[in-house]
C-alpha positions in Angstrom: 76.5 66.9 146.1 79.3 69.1 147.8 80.5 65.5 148.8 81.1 64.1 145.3 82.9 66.8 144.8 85.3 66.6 147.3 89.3 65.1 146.7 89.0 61.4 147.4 92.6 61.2 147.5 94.8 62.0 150.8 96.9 65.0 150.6 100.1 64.2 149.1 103.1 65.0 151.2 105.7 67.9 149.9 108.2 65.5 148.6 105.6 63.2 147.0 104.7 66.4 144.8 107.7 67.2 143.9 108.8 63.7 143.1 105.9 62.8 140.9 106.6 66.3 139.2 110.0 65.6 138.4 109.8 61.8 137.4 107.4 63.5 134.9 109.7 65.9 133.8 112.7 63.9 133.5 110.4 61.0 131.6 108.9 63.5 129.4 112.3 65.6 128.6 114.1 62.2 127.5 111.3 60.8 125.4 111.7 64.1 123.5 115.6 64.9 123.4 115.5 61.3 122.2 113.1 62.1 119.4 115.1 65.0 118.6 118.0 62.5 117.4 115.9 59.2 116.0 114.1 59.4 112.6 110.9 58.5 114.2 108.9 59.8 117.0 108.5 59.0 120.2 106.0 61.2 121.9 102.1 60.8 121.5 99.8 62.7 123.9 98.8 59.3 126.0 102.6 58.9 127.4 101.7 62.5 129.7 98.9 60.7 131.3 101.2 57.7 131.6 103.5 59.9 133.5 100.8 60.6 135.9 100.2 57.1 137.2 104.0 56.0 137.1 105.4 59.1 139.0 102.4 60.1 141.1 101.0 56.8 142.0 103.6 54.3 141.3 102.5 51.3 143.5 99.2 51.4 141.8 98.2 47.9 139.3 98.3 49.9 136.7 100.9 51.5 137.0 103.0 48.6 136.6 105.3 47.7 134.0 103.4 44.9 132.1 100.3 47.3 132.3 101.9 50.2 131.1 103.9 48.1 127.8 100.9 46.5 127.1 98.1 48.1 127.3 99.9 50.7 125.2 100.6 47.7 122.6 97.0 46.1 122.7 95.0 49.7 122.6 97.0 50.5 119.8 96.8 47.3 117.9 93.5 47.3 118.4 93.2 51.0 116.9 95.3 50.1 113.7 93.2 46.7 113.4 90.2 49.2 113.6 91.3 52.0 111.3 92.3 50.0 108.8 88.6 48.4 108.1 86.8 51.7 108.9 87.6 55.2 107.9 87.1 57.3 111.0 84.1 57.7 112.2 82.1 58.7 115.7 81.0 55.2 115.5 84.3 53.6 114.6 86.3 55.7 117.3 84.2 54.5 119.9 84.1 51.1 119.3 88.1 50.7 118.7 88.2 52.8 122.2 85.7 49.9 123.6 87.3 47.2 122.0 90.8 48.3 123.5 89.4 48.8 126.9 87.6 45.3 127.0 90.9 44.2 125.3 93.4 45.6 128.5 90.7 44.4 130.8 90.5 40.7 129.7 94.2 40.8 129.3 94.5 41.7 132.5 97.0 44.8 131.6 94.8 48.1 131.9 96.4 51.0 132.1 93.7 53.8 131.6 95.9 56.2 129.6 96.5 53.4 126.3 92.6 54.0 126.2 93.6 57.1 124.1 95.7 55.2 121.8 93.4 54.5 118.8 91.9 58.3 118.6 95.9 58.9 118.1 95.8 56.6 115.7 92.2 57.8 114.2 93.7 61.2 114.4 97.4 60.7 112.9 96.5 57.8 110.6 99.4 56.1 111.1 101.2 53.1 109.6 101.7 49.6 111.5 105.2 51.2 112.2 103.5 53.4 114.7 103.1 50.2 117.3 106.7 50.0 117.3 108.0 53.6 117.3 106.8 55.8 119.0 104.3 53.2 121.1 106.4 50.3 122.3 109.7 52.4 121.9 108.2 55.3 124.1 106.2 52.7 126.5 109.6 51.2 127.3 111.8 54.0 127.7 108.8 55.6 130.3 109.3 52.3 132.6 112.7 52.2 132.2 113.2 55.8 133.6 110.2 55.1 136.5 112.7 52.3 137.6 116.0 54.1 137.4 114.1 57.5 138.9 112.2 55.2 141.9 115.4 53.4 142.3 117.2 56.6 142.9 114.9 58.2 145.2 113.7 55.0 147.1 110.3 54.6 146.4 109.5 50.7 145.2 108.9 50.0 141.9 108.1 48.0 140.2 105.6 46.3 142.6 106.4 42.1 143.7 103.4 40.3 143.0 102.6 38.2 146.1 
């Protein structure tokens, strides 16, 4: 038992730390003084956790560009396709999150943290509008900073597919 419990991961160097902390920041603190100065949002919960995998574990699949865009896009469709049939429901909330995870899988762009997309969307009850702003507006901008920031600091991203 003590085993399962123990950090699968190796220990992250120093710099690592502080870079995945600081892409994170940076990514988040644009997304929001952009916000501040658009009439539309662009900051849902999901983009945090999107922050994780592009700052902290960059050459990971999914945390690739394609992945990131659209598995936000296609777990978010897939919400709004869902909420506007059902009205939210335990049932309905699990099946859009199941339908969008099969959805990312067979689409070969998974990116774990679009699987909260439709309870945003359950939750906010948002128009079609929200795909576009704050989803694929928000999706972008995070990739676009994960390439200037990796760029910078020398880490490769994105990954060359062989």
């Amino acid at each position: 038992m003590i085993k399962l419990l123990s950090p699968s991961l190796p220990r992250s160097n120093l710099r690592n730390v502080f870079l995945a902390g600081l892409g994170s920041f940076i990514a988040i603190a644009i997304l929001a003084l952009l916000a501040q100065n658009v009439p539309f949002a662009l900051l849902v919960a999901p983009f945090g956790a999107s922050c994780v995998l592009l700052f902290a574990a960059p050459s990971a699949p999914l945390s690739q560009p394609l992945n990131v865009i659209a598995g936000h896009l296609v777990a978010t469709l897939t919400g709004l396709a869902f909420h506007a049939f059902w009205a939210s429901s335990w049932w309905s909330v699990a099946l859009a999150v199941g339908c969008a995870t099969a959805l990312m899988v067979a689409l070969r762009v998974t990116h774990p943290p679009a699987g909260a997309d439709p309870l945003v969307v359950f939750a906010a009850d948002p128009g079609i509008g929200f795909l576009f702003a704050p989803v694929l507006a928000g999706s972008v901008i995070l990739v676009l900073v994960a390439m200037t920031f990796h760029r910078l600091n020398g880490t490769a991203y994105p990954n060359r597919i062989p």
